[in-house]
RODO-2510 file (C-alpha; in nm, 4 decimals, decimal comma):
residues 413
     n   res          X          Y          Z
     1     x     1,1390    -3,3927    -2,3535
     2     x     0,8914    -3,5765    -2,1547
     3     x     0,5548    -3,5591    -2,2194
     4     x     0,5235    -3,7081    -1,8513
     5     x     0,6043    -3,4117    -1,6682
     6     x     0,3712    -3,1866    -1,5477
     7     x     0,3829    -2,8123    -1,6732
     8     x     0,3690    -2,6671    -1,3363
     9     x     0,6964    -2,8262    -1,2542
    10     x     0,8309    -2,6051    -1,5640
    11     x     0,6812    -2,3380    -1,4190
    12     x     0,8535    -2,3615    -1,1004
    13     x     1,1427    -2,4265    -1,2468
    14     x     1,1624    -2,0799    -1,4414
    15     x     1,0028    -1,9307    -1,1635
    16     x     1,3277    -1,9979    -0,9610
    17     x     1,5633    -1,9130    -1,2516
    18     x     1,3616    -1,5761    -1,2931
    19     x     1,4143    -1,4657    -0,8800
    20     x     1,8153    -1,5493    -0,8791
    21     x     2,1026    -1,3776    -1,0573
    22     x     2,1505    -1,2812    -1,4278
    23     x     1,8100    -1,3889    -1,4750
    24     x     1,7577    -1,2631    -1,8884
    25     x     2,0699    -1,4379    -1,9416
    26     x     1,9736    -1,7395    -1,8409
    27     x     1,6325    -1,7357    -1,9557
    28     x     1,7887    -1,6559    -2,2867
    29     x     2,0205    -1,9656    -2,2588
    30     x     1,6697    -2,1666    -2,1442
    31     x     1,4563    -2,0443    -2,4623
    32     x     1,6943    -2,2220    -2,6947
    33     x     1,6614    -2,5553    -2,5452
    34     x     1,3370    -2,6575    -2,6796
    35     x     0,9825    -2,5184    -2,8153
    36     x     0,8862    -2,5527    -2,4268
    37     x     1,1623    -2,3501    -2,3023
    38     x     1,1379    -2,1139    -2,5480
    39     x     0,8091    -2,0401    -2,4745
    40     x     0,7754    -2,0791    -2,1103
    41     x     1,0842    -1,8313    -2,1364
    42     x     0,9505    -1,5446    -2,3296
    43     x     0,6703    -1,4803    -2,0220
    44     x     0,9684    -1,4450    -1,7814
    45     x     1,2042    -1,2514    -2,0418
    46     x     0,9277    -1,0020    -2,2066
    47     x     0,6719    -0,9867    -1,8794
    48     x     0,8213    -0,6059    -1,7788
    49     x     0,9930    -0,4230    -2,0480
    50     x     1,1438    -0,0984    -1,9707
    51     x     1,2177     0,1780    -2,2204
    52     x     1,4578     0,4777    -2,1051
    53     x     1,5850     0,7880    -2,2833
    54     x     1,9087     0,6942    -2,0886
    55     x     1,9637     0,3847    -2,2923
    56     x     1,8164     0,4860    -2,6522
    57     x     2,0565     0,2139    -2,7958
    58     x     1,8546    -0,0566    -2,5765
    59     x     1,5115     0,0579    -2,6834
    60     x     1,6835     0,0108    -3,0377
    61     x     1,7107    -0,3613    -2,9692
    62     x     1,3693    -0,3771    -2,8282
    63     x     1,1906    -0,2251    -3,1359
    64     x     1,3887    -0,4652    -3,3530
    65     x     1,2902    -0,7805    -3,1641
    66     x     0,9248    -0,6639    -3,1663
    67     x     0,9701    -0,6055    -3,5306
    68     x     1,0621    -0,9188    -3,6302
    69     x     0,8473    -1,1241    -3,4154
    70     x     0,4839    -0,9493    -3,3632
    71     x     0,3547    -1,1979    -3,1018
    72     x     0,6327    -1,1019    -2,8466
    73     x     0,3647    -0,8104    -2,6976
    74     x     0,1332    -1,0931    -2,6060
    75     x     0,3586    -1,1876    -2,2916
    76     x     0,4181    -0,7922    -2,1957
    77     x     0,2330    -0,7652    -1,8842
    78     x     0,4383    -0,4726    -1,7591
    79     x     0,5722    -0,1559    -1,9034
    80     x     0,7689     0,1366    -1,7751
    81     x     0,8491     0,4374    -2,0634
    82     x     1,1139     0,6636    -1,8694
    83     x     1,1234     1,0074    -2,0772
    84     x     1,3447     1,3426    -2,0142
    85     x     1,2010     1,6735    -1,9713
    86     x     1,4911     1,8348    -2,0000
    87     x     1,6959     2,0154    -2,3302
    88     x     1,9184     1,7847    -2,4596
    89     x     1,8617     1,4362    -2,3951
    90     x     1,6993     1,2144    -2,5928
    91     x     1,2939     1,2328    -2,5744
    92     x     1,1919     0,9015    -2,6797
    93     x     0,8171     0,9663    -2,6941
    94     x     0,8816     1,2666    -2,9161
    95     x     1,1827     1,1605    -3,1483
    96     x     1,0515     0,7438    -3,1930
    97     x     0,6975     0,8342    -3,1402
    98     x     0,5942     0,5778    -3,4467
    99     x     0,7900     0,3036    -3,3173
   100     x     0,6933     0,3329    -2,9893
   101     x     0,3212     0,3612    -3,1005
   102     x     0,3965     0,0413    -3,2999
   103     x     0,4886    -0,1372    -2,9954
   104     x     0,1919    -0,0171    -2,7550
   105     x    -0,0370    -0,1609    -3,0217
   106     x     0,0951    -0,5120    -2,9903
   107     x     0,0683    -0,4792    -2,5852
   108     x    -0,2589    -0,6870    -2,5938
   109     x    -0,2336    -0,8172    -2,2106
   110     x    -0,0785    -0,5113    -2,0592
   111     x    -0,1888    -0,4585    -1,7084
   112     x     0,0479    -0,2052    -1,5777
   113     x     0,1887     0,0877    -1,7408
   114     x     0,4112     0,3692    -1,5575
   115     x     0,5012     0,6888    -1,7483
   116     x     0,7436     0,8611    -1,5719
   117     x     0,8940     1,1829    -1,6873
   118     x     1,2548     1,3055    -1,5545
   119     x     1,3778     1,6080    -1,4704
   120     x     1,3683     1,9200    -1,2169
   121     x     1,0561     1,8534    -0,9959
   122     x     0,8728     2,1580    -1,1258
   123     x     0,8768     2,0904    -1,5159
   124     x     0,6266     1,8351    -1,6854
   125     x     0,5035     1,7682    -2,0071
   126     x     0,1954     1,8335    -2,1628
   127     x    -0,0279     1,5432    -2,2980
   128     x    -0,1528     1,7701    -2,5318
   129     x     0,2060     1,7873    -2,7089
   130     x     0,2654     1,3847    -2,6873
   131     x     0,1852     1,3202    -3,0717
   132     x    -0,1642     1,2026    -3,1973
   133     x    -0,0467     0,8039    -3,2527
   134     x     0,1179     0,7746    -2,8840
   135     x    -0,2309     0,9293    -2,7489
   136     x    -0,4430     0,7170    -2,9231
   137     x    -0,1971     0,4196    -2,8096
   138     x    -0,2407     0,5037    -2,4189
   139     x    -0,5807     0,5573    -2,4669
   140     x    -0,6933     0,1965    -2,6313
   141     x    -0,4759     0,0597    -2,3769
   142     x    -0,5968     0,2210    -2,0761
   143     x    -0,9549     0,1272    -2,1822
   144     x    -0,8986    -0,2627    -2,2168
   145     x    -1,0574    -0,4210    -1,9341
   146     x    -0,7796    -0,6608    -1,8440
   147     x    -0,5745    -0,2920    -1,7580
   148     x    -0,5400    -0,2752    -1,4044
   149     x    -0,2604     0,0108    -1,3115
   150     x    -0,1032     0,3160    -1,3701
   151     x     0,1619     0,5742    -1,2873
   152     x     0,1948     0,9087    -1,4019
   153     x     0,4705     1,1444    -1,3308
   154     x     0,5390     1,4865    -1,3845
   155     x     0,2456     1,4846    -1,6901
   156     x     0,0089     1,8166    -1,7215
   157     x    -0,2966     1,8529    -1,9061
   158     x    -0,4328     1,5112    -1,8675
   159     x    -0,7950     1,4789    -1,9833
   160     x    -0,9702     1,3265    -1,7000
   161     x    -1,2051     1,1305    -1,9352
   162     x    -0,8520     0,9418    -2,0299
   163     x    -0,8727     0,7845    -1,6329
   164     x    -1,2510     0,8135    -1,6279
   165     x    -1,2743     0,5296    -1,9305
   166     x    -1,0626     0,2946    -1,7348
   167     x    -1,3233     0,0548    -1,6066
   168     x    -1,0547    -0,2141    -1,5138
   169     x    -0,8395     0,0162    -1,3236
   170     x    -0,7266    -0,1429    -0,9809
   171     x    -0,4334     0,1242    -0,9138
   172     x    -0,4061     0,4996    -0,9906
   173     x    -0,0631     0,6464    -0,8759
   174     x    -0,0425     1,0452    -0,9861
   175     x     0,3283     1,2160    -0,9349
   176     x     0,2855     1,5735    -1,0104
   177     x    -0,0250     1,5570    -1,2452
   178     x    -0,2145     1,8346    -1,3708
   179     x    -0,5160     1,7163    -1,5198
   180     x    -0,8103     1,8832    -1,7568
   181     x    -1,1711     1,8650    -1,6701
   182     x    -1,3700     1,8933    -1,9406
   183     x    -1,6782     1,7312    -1,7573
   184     x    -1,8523     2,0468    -1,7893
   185     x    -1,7624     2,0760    -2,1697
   186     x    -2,1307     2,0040    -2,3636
   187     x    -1,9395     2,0050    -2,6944
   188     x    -1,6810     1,6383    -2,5864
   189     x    -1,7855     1,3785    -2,7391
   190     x    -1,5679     1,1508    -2,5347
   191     x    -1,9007     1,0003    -2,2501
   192     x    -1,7507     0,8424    -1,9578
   193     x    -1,8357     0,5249    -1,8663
   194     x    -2,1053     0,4044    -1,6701
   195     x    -1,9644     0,0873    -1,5392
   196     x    -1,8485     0,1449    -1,1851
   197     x    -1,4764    -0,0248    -1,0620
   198     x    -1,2965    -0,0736    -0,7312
   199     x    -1,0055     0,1299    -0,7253
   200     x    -0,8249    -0,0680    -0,4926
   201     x    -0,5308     0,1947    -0,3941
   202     x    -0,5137     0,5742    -0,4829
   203     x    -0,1862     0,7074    -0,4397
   204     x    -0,1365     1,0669    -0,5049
   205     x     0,1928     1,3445    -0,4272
   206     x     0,2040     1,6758    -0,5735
   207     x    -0,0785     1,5952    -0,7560
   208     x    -0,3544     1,7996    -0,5549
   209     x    -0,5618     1,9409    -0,8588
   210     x    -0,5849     1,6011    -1,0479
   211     x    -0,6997     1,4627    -0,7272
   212     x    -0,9560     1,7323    -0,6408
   213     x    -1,1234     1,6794    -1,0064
   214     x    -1,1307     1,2945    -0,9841
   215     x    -1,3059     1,3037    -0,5742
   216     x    -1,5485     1,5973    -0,7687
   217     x    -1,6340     1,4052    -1,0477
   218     x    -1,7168     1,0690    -0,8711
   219     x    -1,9095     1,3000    -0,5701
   220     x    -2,1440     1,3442    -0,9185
   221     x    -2,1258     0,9793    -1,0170
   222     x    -1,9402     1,0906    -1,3044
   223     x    -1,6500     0,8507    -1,2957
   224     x    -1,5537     0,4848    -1,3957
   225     x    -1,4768     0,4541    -1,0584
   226     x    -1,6124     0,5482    -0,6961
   227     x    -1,4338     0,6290    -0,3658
   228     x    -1,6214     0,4736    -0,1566
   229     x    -1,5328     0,1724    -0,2994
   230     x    -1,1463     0,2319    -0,2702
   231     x    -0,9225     0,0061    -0,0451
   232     x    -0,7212     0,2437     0,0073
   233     x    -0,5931     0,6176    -0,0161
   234     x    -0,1955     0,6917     0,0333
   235     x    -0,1165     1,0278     0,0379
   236     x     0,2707     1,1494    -0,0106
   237     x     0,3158     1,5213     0,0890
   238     x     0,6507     1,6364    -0,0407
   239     x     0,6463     2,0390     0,0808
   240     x     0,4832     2,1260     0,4218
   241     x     0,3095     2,3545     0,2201
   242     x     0,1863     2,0656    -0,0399
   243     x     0,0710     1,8936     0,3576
   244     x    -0,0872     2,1866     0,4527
   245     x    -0,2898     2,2645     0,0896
   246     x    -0,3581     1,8925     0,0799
   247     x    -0,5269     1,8653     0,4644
   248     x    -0,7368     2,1473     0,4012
   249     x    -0,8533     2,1122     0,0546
   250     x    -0,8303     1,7727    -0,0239
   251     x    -0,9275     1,5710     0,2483
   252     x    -1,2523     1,7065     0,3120
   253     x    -1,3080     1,6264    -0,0641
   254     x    -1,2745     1,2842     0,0711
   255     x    -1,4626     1,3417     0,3690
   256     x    -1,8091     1,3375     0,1142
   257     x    -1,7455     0,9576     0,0408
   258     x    -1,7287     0,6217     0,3219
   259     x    -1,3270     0,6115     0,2703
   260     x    -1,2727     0,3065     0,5382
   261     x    -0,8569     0,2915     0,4808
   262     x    -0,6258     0,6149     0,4633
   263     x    -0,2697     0,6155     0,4584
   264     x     0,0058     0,9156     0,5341
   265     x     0,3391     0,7833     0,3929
   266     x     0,5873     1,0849     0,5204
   267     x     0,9304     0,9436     0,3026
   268     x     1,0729     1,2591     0,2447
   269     x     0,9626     1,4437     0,6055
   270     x     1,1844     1,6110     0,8004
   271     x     1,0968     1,7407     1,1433
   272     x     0,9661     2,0835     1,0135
   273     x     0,7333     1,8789     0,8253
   274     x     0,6512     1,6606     1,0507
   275     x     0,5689     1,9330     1,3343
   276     x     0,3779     2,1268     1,0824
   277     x     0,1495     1,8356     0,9487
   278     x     0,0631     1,7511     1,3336
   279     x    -0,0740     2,1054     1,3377
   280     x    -0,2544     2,1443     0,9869
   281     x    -0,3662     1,7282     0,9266
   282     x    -0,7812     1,7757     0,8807
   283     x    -0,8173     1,3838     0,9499
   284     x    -1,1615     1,5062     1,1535
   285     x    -1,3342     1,5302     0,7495
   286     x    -1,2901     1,1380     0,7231
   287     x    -1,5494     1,0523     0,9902
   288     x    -1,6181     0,7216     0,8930
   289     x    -1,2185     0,5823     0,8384
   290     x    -1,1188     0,2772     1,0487
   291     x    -0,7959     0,1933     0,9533
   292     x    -0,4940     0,4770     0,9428
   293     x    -0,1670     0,4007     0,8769
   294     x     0,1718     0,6426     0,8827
   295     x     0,4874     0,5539     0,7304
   296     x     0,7723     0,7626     0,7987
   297     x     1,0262     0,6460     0,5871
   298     x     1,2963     0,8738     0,7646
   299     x     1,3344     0,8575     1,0724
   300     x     1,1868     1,1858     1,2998
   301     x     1,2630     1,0715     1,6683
   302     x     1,6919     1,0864     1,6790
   303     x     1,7071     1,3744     1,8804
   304     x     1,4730     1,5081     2,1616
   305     x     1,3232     1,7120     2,0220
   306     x     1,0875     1,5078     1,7921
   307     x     1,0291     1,2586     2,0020
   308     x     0,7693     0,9351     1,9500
   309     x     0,5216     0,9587     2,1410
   310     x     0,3914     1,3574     2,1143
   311     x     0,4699     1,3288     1,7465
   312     x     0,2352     1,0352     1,7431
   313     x    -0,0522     1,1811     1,9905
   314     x    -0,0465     1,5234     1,7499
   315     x    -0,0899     1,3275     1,4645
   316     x    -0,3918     1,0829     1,5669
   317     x    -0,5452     1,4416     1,7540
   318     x    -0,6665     1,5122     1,4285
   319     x    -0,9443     1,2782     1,4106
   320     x    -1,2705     1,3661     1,5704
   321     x    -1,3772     1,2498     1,8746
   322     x    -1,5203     0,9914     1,8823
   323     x    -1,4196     0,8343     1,5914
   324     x    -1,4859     0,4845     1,4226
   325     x    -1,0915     0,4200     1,4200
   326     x    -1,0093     0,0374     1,4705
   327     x    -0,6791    -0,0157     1,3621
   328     x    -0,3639     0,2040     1,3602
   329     x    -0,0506     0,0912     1,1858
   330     x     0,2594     0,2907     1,2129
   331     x     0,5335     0,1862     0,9715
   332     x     0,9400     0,3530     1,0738
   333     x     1,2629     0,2870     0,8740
   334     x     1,5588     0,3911     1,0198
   335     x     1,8389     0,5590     0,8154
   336     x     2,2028     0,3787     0,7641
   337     x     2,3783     0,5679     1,0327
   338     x     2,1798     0,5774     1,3273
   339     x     1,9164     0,3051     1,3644
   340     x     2,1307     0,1368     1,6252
   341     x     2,0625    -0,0439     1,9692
   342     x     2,1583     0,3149     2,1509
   343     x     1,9718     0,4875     1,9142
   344     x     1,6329     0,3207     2,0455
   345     x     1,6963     0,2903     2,3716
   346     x     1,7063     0,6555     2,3500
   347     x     1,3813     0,6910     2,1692
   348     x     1,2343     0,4603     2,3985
   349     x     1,3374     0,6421     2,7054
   350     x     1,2655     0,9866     2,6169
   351     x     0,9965     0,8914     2,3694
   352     x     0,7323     0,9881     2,6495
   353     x     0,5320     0,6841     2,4843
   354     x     0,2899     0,7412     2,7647
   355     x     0,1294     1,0260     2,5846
   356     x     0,0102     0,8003     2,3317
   357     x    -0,0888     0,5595     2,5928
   358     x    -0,3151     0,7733     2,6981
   359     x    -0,4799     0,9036     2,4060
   360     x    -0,5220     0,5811     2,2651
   361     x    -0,7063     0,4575     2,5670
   362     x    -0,8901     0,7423     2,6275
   363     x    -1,2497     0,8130     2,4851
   364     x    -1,1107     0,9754     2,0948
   365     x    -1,0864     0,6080     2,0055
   366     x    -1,3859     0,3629     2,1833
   367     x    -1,3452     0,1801     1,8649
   368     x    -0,9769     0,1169     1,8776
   369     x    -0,8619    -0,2401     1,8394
   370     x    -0,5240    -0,3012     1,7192
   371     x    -0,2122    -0,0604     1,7328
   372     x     0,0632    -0,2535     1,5013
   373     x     0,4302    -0,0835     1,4395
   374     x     0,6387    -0,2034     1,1860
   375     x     1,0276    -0,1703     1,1990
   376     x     1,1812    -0,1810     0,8573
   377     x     1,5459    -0,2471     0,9190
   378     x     1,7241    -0,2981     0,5827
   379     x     2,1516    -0,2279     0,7089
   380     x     2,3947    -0,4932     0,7555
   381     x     2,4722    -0,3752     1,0506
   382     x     2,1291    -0,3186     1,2049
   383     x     2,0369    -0,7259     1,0710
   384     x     2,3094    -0,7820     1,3592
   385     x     2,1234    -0,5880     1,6320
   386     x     1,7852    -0,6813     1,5034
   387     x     1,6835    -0,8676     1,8077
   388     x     1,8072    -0,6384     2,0469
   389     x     1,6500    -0,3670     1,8935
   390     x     1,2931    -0,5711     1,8749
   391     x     1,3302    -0,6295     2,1921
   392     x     1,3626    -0,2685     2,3318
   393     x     1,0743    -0,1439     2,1347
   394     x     0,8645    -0,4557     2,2743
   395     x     0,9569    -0,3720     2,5956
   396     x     0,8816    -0,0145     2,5678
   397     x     0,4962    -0,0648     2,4408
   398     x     0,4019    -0,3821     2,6687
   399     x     0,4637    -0,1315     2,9544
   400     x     0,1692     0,0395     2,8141
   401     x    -0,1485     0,0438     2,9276
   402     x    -0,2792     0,0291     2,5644
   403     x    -0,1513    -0,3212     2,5642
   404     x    -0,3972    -0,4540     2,8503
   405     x    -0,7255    -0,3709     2,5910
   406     x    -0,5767    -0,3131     2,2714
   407     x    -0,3966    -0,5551     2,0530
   408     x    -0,0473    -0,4227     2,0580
   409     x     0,1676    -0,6171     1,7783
   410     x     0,5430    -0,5360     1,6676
   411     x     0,6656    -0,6843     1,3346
   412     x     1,0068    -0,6015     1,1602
   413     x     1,1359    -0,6683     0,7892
***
């Protein structure tokens, strides 16, 4: 091979080969060319590994290859452990807990790790039960500073100090976490650190006790990280009643620190939810946000009776008035069957958008700068109509007033 090219070209190359189809497969074929290859390859083929309880026979493989060749967890960057909760299926952490620990040691640039336990929605697993060697695994890991993010799902009694440590963290995701404060405990011997880190996004769903302890602890600068340095918050209520604990609980928890960006991502609403949120959402404890943003993944506004515009103005009523509020970003996705040309031209025309014209020009917002919306379209059949359907919406908002003094912008994707 020539010395004459430049690496980068490599790079690209595998870059592209990664991104199109049967991508291990090739990559495999590509590592047996030449000591370049083979190297260059193994960043592409070992950069997110995934073990399952579905495929136990896979993770076999896996533990063999990392067996024979030790320096393979140098180019894990990503890794995803899917385990079972439920009687009869295989539980990986439990029945290959020293092999797995094996692995995690040799994980010496992981940045992202996602734990994810499957299952009925109500059942999760004790850390306390995981076995001593996985522990200690997660918890060198998670305290490397090059660690950046992590997802927990459907995990109970999770000592807080094991998030608290994480001085690199970026990312904190919690799916139905319990967690266990033992802040108050004189007799741990586990000190938290001092070094403070910019959590970057805090996602949390049916997680409302973890969250409560981590906004508590870093109210008494107890934490590796502090809230008024995060990005971002995304909340994801499941339950109206998880929206309606959550609103009055949580968010004034987050109320106590200069939160700046919070996000409502409604993916599993349905109108009951929807209507009920409008009516509970305690927005008014985050007096200092300027930039909210709702996502409803399913679309709310086929019939008349949830339409756009009301469901909007009930939503951004929340906030005090007047409010430091300077951007707004409302992200829809349509479902497969009727996100259709007809279907917004009769959400525009009996979306009584003017409501939210109003409020938005009125004197709750005197900071108010930019309103975007965001149309995910993702059908065949939608792609068709996509202009058509742009061009409704876009006619439907530069009719409002809003538009004359507030940045109005429509994207799609």
């Amino acid at each position: 091979m020539s010395p004459l090219i430049p690496t980068e070209i490599y790079e690209l190359f595998f870059l592209y080969i990664s991104r199109g189809d049967h991508p291990i497969r090739n990559l495999k074929s590509c590592a047996l060319t030449c000591r370049i290859f083979s190297a260059i390859s193994r960043r592409y083929i070992f950069n997110t590994i995934e073990i399952s309880y579905a495929r136990p026979d896979q993770f076999g493989q896996l533990s063999k290859a990392f067996l024979m060749n030790s320096s393979l967890g140098e180019y894990v960057r990503n890794l995803i452990i899917r385990d079972s909760v439920l009687p009869g299926y295989t539980h990986l952490l439990e029945d290959y807990s020293l092999e797995i620990s094996r692995i995690l040691r040799l994980l010496s640039q992981l940045n992202r790790m996602e734990l994810i336990y499957h299952g009925s929605r109500s059942l999760t697993v004790s850390w306390a039960k995981l076995r001593v060697e996985i522990r200690a695994a997660f918890g060198d890991i998670l305290k490397a500073d090059y660690f950046s993010s992590l997802h927990l799902s459907h995990v109970s009694d999770v000592p807080v100090s094991l998030i608290m440590n994480c001085t690199g963290l970026k990312t904190l995701d919690l799916t139905h976490v319990r967690m266990e404060d033992s802040s108050n405990d004189t007799s741990t011997t586990t000190p938290y650190s001092p070094t403070c880190t910019r959590l970057d996004l805090f996602t949390f769903r049916n997680s409302n006790q973890a969250a409560s302890i981590l906004i508590r602890l870093a109210a008494r600068s107890q934490s590796a990280f502090e809230f008024s340095l995060c990005s971002t918050v995304k909340w994801c209520p499941e339950t109206l009643a998880e929206a309606i604990e959550t609103s009055q609980d949580i968010l004034p928890l987050f109320g106590s620190h200069p939160l700046h960006k919070f996000a409502v991502h409604l993916g599993l609403a349905e109108h009951a939810v929807l209507a009920g949120l409008s009516r509970h959402l305690f927005m008014q404890s985050c007096t200092l946000l300027q930039s909210f943003t709702m996502d409803v993944q399913i679309w709310p506004f086929k019939d008349r009776n949830a339409t756009l515009g009301p469901t909007l103005s009930s939503l951004l009523n929340t906030f005090t008035s007047p409010n430091n509020l300077r951007e707004i970003n409302i992200l829809i996705s349509g479902g497969r069957t009727f996100l259709t040309s007809d279907a917004v031209d009769q959400i525009i025309k009996h979306g009584k958008l003017q409501e939210l014209d109003v409020l938005l020009t009125g004197p709750k917002f005197p900071e108010l700068r930019k309103v975007n919306f965001q149309l995910i379209v993702s059908t065949f059949k939608v792609v068709r109509q996509r202009q058509q359907i742009l061009q409704m919406i876009e006619n439907g908002l530069t009719g409002l007033v809003t538009s004359t003094s507030i940045e109005l912008k429509l994207e799609a994707r």
